[in-house]
N, C-alpha and C positions, 0 to 999 in steps of 0.2 A: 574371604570365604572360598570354598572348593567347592565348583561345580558338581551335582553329580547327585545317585540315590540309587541303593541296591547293587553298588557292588564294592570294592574295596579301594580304602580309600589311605590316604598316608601325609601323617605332616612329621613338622621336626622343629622344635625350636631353639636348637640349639646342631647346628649343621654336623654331620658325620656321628648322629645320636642313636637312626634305623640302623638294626642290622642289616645285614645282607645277604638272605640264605637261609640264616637262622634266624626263630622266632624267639628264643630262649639261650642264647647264646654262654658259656660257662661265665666270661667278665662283658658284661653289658658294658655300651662306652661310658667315660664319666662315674663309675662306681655306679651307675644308676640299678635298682631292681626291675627283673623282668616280670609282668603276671598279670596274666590270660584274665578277660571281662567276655563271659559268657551268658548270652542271653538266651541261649537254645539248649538241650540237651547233646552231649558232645559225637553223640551218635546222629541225629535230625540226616535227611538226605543232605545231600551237600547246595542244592539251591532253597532248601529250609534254613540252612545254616548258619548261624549271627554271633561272630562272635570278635573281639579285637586284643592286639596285644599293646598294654602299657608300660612305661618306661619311666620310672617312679624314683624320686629322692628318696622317699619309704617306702617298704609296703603296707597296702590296706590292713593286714595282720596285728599291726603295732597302736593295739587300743586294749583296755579295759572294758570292765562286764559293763553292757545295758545295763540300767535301771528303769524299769516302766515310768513316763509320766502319767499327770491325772487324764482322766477322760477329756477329749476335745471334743467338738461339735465336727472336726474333720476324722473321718473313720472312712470304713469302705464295706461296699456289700459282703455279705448280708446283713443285715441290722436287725437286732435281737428285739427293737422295739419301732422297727418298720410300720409300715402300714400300705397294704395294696388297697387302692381305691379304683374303679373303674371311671370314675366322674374326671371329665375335660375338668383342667387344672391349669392359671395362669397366675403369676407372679412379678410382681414389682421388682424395679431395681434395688439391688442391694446397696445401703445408702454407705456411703465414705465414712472412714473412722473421725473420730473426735481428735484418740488420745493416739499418740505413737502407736505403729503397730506394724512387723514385718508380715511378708507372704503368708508364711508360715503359720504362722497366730491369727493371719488373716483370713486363712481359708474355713468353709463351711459345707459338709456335707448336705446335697436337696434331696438325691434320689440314689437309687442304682436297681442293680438284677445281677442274679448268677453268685459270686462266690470267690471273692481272694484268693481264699486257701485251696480250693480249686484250680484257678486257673480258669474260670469260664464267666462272662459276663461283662459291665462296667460301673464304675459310680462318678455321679459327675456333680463335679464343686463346684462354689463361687469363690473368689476372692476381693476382697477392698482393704488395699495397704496403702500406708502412706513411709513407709521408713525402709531403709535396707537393711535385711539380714545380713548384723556385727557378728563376724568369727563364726558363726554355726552354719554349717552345713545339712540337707535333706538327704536320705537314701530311700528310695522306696522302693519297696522286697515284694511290692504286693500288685504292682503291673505300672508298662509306660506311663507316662502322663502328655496328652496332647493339650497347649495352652493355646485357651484364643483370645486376645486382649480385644479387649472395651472400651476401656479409658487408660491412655497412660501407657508411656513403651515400657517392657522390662528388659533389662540386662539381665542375662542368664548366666552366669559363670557356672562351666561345670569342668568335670576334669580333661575333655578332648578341647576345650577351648570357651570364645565367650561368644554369647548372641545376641545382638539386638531386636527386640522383637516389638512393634510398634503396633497399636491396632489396624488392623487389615493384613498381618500376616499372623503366621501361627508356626508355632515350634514345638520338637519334640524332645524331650528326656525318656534313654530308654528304662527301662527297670532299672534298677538299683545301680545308676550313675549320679556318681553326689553332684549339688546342685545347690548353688547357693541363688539368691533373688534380690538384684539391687532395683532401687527406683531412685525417680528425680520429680517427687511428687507425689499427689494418687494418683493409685491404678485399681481397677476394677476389670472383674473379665471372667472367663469361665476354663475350668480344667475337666476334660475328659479321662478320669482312668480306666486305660485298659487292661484287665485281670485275664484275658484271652490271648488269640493269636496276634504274634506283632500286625502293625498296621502296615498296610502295601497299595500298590497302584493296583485299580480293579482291570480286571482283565476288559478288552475292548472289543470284543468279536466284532459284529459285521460292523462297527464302528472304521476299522482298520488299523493303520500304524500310526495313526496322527489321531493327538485331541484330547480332553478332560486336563489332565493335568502333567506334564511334559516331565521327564527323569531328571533331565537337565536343568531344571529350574529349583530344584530344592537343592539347598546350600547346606553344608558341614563344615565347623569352625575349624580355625589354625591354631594348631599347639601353642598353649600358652601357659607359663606355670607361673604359683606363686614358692617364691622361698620366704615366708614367712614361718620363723620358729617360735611364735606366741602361739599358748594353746588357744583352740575352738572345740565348741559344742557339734557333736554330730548328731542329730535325731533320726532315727530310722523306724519306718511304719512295716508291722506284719502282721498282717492278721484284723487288719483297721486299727489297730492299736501301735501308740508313739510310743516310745523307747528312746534314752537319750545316752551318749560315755563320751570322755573327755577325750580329745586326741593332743598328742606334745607339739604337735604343729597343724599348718594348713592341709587340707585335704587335696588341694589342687593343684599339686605336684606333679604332673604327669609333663616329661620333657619333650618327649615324642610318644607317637601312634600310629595303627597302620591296623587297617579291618573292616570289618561292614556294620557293627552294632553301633552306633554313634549318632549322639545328638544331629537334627537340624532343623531350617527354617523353611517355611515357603511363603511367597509374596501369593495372595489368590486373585490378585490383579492379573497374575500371568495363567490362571485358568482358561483353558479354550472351551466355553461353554457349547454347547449342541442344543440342536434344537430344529423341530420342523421348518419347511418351507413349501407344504401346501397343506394340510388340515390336520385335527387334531392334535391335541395336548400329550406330548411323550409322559411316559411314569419319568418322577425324579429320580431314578436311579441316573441320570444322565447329566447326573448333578455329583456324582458321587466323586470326592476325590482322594479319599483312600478308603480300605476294606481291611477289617477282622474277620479273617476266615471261620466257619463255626465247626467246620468239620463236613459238613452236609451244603454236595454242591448249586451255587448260588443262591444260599444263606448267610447274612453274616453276623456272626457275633455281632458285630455292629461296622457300619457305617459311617463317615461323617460328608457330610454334602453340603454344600454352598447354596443360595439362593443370588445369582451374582449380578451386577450389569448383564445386560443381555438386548439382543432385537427380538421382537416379536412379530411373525408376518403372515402366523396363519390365516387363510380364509375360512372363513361361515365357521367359528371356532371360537368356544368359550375358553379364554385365554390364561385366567389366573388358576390355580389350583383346584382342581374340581371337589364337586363334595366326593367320600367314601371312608372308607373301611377296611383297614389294614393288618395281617396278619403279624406286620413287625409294631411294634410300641415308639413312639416318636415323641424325644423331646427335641425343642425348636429354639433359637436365643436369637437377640438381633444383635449387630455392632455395629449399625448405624445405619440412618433414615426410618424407613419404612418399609411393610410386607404389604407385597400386592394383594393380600389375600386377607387384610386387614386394614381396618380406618377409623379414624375416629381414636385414637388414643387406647390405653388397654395394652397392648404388646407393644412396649416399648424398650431401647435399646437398655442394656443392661438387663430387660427380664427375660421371660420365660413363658411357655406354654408345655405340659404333658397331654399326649391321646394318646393313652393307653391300647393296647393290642381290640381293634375293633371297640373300639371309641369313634362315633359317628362323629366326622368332624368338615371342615372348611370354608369354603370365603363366609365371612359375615352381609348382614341383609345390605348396607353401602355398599361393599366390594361385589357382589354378585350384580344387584342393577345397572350400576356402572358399567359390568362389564359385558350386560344382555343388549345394554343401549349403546354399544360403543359403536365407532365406525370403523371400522376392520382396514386402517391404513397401517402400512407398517409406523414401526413404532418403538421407541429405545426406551425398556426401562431401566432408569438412571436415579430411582427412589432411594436405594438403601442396599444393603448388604444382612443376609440371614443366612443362619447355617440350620443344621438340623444333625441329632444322632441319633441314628435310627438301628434299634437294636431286636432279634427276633424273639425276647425273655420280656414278659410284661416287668415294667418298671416300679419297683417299690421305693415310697417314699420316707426317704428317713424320720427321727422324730421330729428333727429342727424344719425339715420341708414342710413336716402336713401342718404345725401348728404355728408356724412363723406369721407376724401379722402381713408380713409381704405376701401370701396368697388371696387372691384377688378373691371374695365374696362375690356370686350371680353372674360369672362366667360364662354359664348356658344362655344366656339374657342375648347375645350377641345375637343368638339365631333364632328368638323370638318370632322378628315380624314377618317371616316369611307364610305367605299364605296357600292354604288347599287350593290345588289347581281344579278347574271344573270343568267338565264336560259336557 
C-alpha cells in the first residue's frame, strides 16, 4: 500500500511502464493504451480536481451495447416508490444468505435523499454475500461508494489495484472505477453512495494542524493487473438502474497509474478522536471523518462520523449523547459492541437507526439514569464501534426499507419511561 490521500499518487507494475513528461505519450511503453479516468469536470479549479491516467492492455471502449437488467432491490435515490416518514426508525440485522450469492446480488437498497441524475444527495445499502463475484465486474456512473464491513473482510479488486478491507476499516471506490468483490465466507456491512461532492478531510479550524483523521493514514493500492482473456460480465448502474455487456476479456488491466482519483482504505483505529477535558459535551461533528461538501458553507451533503474508543473526563457533565434535534437527518449503524446511548438490545451490530431532519431523539430511559447516577471519574469507553451518516436532505425510505420485516415495530417505546419533571 502507498501512503497518502489528496494528492497524486503513482504505481507501476511492470517497471519503466509511467511515462515521464507525458501523460498520453504517442507509443505508451509495452503496446499498452493510454486514457484519462475523470471524476471531476476537466475544467474544476485545479485543487477541486480528480482525475488519473491509466495504462491499459485495452481500452475501456472495447464492449458492446448495455442491455437493462430486471429491477433489483439495489437502486439509488430517488425512488419512484419511496416513502418519507418522519417516525424514528430502527432496524434489525440483515440476516446472511442461504443460497450462493455475490456482493452484487447481495446488495439491498434501505434509504437515500437528493438525486443520481443530479449529482446531489446519497443512498445507503446493505449487503450479506457469501460467494465471490466470478468474471463480472461493477461500474457505478451514479456516485463513489464508501464500504464499511460488519462481518467478514472483503477483497476489493479494482483497476488501480487490490484491497483488503476487514471490519473496522472502510474503503473507497470512486465513481465509475470497476470493482470486482471477492469474499472467504460471509460478509455483511453497509455501503454509503455518494451522488454529491467527492468525500474529503473536513477542514479543522481552531482544531489546528493535528487530529480527526491524519492524510497519511489512508492507503491506495499497487498496480496490479490481471491478463486474463476469458470473457466477463460488466454491470453498470445509472440512473439506479443495472445494465449489463459482455467484455472479450478482464477489466483489470490497468499495468500502471499515476493521479489523485483512486480507490482507498482507512483503518479508524488510527482516528485521533477529540474531545473535552473540563465540561460539556462537544457536537459530533468532531467525530467527523470525511465531508461532502453541499455547496453552502459548513453544510454537508453529508458526512460520515465514527463513534470510536475514546476517554471520557468531563466534570458535572452529562456524558453520552444528549437528547435534541437536528437540522441534518442521521442515519446510525453499529460494527460492533454497543452505543453508549443505547442498552438493552434493539440497535445491534449489523442494524440500524433513521432520525429524520428534527426527529426528537437520544439516550434511552437505561442510558440516561446510568448516566445522571454516574461518578464522573475519568473513564475509557471501550464498548463498541458506531458510525453515523449524517446528511442535510431529510432521508427517504426506499420500498424494501419501509416494509421489510427487519424494521423494528414500537421504537418510540425506548423513551417511554421517562417521567414529567415537577416543581
Amino acid at each position: 500500500m502507498l501512503a497518502g490521500f489528496g494528492n497524486h499518487f503513482a504505481s507501476e507494475a511492470v517497471a519503466g511502464t509511467l511515462p515521464v513528461g507525458r501523460n498520453s505519450p504517442q507509443r505508451p511503453a509495452h503496446g499498452l493504451y493510454a486514457e484519462q479516468f475523470s471524476g471531476t469536470a476537466f475544467t474544476a479549479p485545479r485543487h477541486e480536481n480528480r482525475r488519473s491516467w491509466l495504462y491499459k492492455l485495452a481500452p475501456s471502449a472495447r464492449h458492446g451495447p448495455f442491455v437493462p437488467l430486471a429491477p433489483m432491490a439495489f437502486t439509488s435515490a430517488p425512488f419512484a416508490d419511496g416513502v418519507l416518514d418522519p417516525n424514528r426508525m430502527r432496524w434489525d440485522t440483515l440476516p446472511l444468505p442461504d443460497a450462493p450469492i455475490d456482493w452484487l446480488f447481495g446488495m439491498v437498497t434501505l434509504a437515500g435523499n437528493g438525486s443520481a441524475e443530479d449529482g446531489a444527495g446519497v443512498s445507503i445499502h446493505l449487503y450479506a454475500a457469501n460467494r465471490a463475484m466470478q468474471r463480472r465486474a461493477f461500474l457505478n456512473a451514479d456516485g463513489e461508494m464508501l464500504f464499511v464491513p460488519q462481518m467478514g473482510a472483503l477483497r476489493l479488486v479494482t483497476e488501480f489495484g487490490v484491497m483488503q478491507v476487514p471490519p473496522g476499516f472502510v474503503a473507497l471506490v470512486p465513481r465509475g472505477c470497476k470493482l470486482r468483490v471477492e469474499v472467504d465466507g460471509p460478509v455483511r456491512g453497509y455501503v454509503l453512495e455518494n451522488h454529491g461532492s467527492a468525500f474529503r478531510l473536513p477542514e479543522l479550524g481552531p482544531i489546528g494542524s493535528n487530529g480527526l483523521a491524519n492524510a497519511r493514514d489512508f492507503e491506495t493500492p499497487h498496480a496490479e493487473f490481471e491478463d486474463d482473456a476469458a470473457p466477463h460480465e460488466l454491470v453498470m448502474k445509472l440512473g439506479g438502474r443495472l445494465f449489463a455487456t459482455r467484455l472479450a476479456a478482464s477489466p483489470f488491466d490497468v499495468v500502471a497509474w499515476h493521479g489523485n482519483l483512486v480507490p482507498w482504505r482507512y483503518d479508524l483505529a488510527r482516528f485521533n478522536s477529540m474531545g473535552t477535558v473540563s465540561f460539556d459535551h462537544p457536537d459530533p461533528s468532531i467525530f467527523t471523518v470525511l465531508t461532502s461538501p453541499s455547496g453552502e458553507p459548513g453544510v454537508a451533503n453529508c458526512d460520515f462520523v465514527i463513534f470510536p474508543p475514546r476517554w471520557m473526563v468531563a466534570e458535572d457533565t452529562f456524558r453520552p449523547p444528549w437528547f435534541h434535534r437536528n437540522v441534518m437527518s442521521e442515519y446510525m449503524g453499529l460494527i460492533s459492541g454497543e452505543y453508549d446511548a443505547k442498552e438493552g438490545g434493539g440497535f445491534v451490530p449489523g442494524g440500524g437507526s433513521l432520525h429524520n431532519r428534527m426527529a426528537a431523539h437520544g439516550p434511552d430511559v437505561a442510558s440516561y439514569a446510568r448516566a445522571v447516577a454516574a461518578d464522573l471519574q475519568p473513564v475509557k469507553f471501550d464498548a463498541g464501534l458506531a458510525f453515523m451518516f449524517e446528511t442535510v436532505r431529510p432521508i427517504r425510505l426506499s420500498r424494501w426499507g419501509y416494509e421489510t420485516p427487519l424494521r423494528q415495530a414500537g421504537y418510540d417505546r425506548v423513551w417511554d419511561g421517562f417521567e414529567r419533571a415537577g416543581l
